[in-house]
N, C-alpha and C positions, 0 to 999 in steps of 0.2 A: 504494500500500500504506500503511496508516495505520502511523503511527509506535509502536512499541515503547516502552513502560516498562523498560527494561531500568535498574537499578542495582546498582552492588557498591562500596560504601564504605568506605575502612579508615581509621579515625581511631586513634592511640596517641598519649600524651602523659606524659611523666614529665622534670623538671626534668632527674636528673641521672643517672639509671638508666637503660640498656639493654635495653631489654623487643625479645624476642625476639616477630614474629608467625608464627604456626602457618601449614602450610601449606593451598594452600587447598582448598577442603572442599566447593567446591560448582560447578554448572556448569548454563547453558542453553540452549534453543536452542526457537526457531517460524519455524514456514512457515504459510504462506497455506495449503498443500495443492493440488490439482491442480484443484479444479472451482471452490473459492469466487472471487467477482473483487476480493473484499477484505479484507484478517487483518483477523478482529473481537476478536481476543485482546490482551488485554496480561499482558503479567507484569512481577515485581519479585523481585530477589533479590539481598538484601545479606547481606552478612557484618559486620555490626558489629563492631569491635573498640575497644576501650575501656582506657585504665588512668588509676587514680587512685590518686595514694599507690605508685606504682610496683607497684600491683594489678594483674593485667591481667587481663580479661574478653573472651570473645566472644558473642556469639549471632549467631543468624540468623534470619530473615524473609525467608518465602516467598510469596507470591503470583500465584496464576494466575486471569487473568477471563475468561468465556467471553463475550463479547458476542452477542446473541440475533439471532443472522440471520432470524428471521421478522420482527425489528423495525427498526424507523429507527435507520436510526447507531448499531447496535450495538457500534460502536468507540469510540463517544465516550463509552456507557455505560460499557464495561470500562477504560476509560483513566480517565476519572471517579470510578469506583469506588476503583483501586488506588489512585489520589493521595490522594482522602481518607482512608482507611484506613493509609496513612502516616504522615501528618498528625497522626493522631489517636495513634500508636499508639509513635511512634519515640521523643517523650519517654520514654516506659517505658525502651524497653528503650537508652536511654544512661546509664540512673542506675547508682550504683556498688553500689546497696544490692543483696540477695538480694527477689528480688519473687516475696511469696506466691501459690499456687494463685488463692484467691481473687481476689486484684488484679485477676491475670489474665485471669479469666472477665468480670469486671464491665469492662474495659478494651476486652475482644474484642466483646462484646457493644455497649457504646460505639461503636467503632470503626465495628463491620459500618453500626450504624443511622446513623452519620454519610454511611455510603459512599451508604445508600440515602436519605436526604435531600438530597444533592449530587446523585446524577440527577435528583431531582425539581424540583433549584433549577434543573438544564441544561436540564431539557427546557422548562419554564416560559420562559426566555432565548429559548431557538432553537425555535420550531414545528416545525421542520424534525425536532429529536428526539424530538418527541411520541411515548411508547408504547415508547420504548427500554428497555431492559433488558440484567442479565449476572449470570450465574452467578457465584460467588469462592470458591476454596477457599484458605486460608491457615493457614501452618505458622509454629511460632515454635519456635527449637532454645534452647534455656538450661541449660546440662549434660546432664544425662540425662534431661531434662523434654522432651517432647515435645508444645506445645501446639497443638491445632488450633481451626477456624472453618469453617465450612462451611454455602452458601446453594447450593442447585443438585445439577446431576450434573457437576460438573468437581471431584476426586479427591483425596485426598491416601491415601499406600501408608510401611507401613515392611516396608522388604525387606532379608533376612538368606540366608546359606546356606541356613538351614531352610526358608525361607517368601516368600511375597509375601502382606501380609496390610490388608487396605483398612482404613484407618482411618474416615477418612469416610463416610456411608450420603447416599446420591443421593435428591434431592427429586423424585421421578420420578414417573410411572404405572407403569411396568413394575416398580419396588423396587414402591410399596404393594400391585401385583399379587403378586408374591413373597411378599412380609409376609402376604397372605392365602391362599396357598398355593395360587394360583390358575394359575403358573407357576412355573418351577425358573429357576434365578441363566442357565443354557445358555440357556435359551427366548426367557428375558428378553432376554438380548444378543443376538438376532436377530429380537426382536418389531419388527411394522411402527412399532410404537409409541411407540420407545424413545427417542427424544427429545423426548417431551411433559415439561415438565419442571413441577411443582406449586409451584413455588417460586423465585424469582427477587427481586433488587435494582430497583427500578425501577418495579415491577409494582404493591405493594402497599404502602400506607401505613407498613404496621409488619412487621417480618420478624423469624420469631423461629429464629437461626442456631440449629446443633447446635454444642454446641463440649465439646472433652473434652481430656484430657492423659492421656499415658502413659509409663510411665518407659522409655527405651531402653536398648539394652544394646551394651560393644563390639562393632563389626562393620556394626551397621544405618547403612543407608541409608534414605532419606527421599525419597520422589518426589511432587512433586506436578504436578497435568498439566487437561488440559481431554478432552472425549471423543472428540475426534479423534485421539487416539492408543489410547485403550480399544477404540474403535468399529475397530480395524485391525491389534490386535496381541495377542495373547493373553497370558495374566498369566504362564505359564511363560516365554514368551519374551522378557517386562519385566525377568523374574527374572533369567534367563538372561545377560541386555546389562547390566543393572546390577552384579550381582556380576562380571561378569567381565571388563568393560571398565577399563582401567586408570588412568583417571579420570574425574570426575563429567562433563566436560565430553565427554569420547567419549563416554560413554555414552550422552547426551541428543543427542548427530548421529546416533548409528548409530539412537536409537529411533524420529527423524523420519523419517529415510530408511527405515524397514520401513514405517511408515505412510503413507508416498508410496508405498510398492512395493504395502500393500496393497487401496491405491484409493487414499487422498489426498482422500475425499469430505469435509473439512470443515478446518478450521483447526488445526494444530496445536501445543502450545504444553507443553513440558515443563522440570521442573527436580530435578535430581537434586541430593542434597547428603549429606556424609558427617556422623551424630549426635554422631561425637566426633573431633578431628584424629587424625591419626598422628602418630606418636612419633616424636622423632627421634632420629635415628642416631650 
């Protein structure tokens, strides 16, 4: 089984103050699945925690990569990927300052195209990855800012009481069929065709991600995930496991294990996290 990107880093620093860290906010979990014979997924999920000036800050950084099983080494693409998009992207979010909208966009975009120049510098190295590729969807939590990136059909969702509501829009065949009214969002998700994917890291020279930000509100939750939990578990029943599991981290077991229950046909790789801490008591 290829190795996991998993990270969760908590740095705090204040000479002579007591800075309290929040509890935690976020939780993971991937399986290989039942048929694949190798996890082509990695993920990342930190909780940065930061104080300067006995300020404290937190955010988060989410990412999940799909590695392209019709490709070579699609593990070493998503694992490749995540690192560099770390690399690129974690000086930001350590600085003490407020970092504008803007920044952000011009940073994420940075980011993505470094991740897809680092596969092309892997595959060049190793013949053996010639032709590899992976989806990324990637979330950054910074107050009530909810920023995303998104190359592929692997997901990010913010989910409330009210709603389970897909942030991300899938680089697909079956979305541009939707988009021209060709098929309904139902059709779609049981088209033969639904893992043609139009867009990929790895694939094409220059890739030009979606990326947007939204303001969140108390309560939402933040999932981001790969399509072997999409592809097995229906969006009421996301809804359902996320609100009402009593942390980020049950949530994201109980959501693997319904997609092992309802086939297990691909890799899967989830992360749930909470927009704002809980108060404490």
């Amino acid at each position: 089984m290829a190795r996991k990107i998993v990270e969760d880093r908590r740095s705090i620093g204040a000479a002579d103050t007591v800075i309290r860290s929040p509890r935690r906010r976020l939780g993971f979990a991937s399986n290989v699945g039942k048929v694949r014979p190798v996890d082509e997924d990695s993920l990342l999920a930190m909780e940065i925690q930061t104080a300067y000036l006995s300020e404290p800050r937190t955010r988060l950084l989410l990412m999940v990569a799909d590695g392209m099983g019709g490709h070579r080494r699609g593990d070493v693409a998503s694992r490749t990927a995540v690192r560099a998009v770390a690399r690129t992207i974690l000086p930001l979010l350590t600085t003490s300052e407020d970092i504008p909208q803007g920044t952000y966009d011009q940073e994420l975009r940075a980011a993505v195209d470094q991740a897809n120049k680092a596969i092309f510098t892997e595959a060049a190295r190793n013949p053996e990855c010639a032709g590899m590729g992976t989806t990324l969807s990637l979330a950054i939590v910074d107050g009530r800012d909810l920023y995303v990136a998104n190359v592929g059909d692997s997901r990010a969702y913010i989910i409330n009481e009210r709603e389970i509501f897909q942030v991300t829009r899938d680089h697909s065949l079956v979305q541009e069929m939707v988009d021209r009214g060709e098929l309904s969002p139902e059709e779609a998700r049981h088209h033969p065709r639904k893992n043609v994917i139009t867009m990929a890291l790895g694939v094409y020279d220059e890739v030009t991600p979606d990326i947007g930000c939204l303001t969140t509100e108390p309560g939402d939750m933040v999932l981001v995930c790969c399509d072997g939990l999409i592809n097995h578990v229906e969006d009421e029943d996301i809804q359902r496991v996320v609100m009402g599991a009593s942390d980020p981290q049950t949530a994201c077991e109980i959501l693997v294990d319904l997609a092992n229950k309802g086939g297990g046909t691909d890799n899967i790789s989830v992360i749930v996290a909470r927009t704002q801490p809980l108060s404490r008591t």
